[in-house]
N, C-alpha and C positions, 0 to 999 in steps of 0.2 A: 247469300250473295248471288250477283248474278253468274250465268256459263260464260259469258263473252266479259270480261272482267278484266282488269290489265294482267291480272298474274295467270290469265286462260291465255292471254295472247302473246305475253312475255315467252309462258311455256312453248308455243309453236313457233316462235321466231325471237329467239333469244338476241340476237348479233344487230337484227333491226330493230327490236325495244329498245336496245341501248342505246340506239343512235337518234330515235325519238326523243327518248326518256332525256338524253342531257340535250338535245336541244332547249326544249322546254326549261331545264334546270338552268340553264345560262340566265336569264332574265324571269322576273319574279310575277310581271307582270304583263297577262296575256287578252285575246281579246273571242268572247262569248257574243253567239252568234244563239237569239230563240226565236219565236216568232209569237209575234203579239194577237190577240184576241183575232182580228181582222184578218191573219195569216202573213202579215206583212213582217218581212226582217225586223229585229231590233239588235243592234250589235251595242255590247258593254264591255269595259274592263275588267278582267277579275284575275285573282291570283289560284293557282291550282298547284296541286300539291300530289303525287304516286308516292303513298305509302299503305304499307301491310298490303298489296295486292292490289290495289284501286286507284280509280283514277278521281281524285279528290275535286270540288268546284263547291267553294267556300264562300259564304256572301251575306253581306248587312243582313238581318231579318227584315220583313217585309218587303223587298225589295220587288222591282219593276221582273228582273231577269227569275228573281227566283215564283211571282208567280205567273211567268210564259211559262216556267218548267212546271208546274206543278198543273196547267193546262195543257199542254202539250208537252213531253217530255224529250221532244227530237231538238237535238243542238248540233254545231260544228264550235267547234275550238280551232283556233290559231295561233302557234307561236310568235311569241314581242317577234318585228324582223329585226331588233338590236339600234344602234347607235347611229346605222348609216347602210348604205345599198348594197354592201359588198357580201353579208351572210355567209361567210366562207365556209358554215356547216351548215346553211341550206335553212330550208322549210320545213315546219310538221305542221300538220293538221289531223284533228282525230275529231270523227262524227259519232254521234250514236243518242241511247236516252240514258237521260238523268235520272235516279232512282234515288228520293227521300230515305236521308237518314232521320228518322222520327223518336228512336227508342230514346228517352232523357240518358238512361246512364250511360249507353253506346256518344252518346252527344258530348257528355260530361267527359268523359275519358279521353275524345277524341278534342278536347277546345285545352285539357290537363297536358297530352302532349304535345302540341301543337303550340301553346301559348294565345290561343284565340280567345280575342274577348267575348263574352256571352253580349247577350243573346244573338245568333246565326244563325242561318238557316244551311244545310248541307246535303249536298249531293254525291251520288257516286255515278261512276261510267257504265253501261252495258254498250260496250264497242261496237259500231258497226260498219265501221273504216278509219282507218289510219292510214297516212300520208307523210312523203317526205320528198322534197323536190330539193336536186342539189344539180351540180354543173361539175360534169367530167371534161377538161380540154373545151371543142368547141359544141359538146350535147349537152341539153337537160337532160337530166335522169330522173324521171320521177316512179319512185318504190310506192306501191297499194297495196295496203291489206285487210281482206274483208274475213268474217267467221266461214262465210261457204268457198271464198275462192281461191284463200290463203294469199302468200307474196308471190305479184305478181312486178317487171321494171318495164319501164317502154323509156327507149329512149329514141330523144329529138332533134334535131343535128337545127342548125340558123340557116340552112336551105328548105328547098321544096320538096324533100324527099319523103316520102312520108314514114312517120315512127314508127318503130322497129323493137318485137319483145324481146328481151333478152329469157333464155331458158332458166333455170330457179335450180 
């Protein structure tokens, strides 16, 4: 599996995976960002799934998304923003590459517990940022974390001051 893996980043910031982790759990269905032949965005729908340690990205077999990834393996993910504007637990997003699950019976086990129907195509995460944008009073908060630079918060007041790190 890969080093940057959700359960490599879980373990370094246990209190902000969680807060990722159920954003994303709240709504089922999220939105996958690859980039097509030409370099050009292509955003899709998809549903993902963090379990045994990883960050799951599940999809039709032959699909458009899943061969940008199998060219190019750099994606960014965004959580549903929900029902309406208010997000009251904020924003994640997590970048990094997709890494083919290929072995049959690794596939076969993974669609047994899952209830996926065959034939899929399936991904896992090698992290290369994660993100969470929330609203404290009148600041954005927005939490980054990368493999080299760990968590880092900058927050943003609705004036012209300019953002401010908080210490970690």
């Amino acid at each position: 599996m890969t080093t940057n893996n959700w359960a490599a980043f879980e373990a370094r910031e246990p209190e902000f995976a969680a807060a990722v982790r159920a954003r994303f759990a709240q709504y089922p269905h999220h939105v996958l960002a690859t980039l097509r032949s030409d370099g050009s965005p292509r955003l899709a729908g998809l549903n993902v799934e963090i379990r045994g340690g990883e960050l799951w990205l599940g999809m039709m077999q032959g699909s458009r998304k899943a061969r940008d990834l199998r060219r190019d393996p750099r994606f960014a993910l965004h959580s549903n923003p929900g029902p309406d504007d208010s997000m009251p637990d904020g924003d994640a997003r997590v970048s990094g590459r997709a890494i083919e699950l290929v072995d049959p019976p690794e596939l076969h086990r993974y669609a047994e517990e899952t209830e996926n129907p065959h034939p899929f195509d399936l991904f896992h995460a090698d992290l290369t940022e994660v993100v969470h944008v929330g609203v404290d009073g009148d600041e954005l908060v927005i939490r980054t974390w990368t493999p080299q630079g760990g968590l880092h918060t900058l927050r943003r007041g609705d004036d012209d001051e300019p953002p401010r790190e908080d210490p970690e």
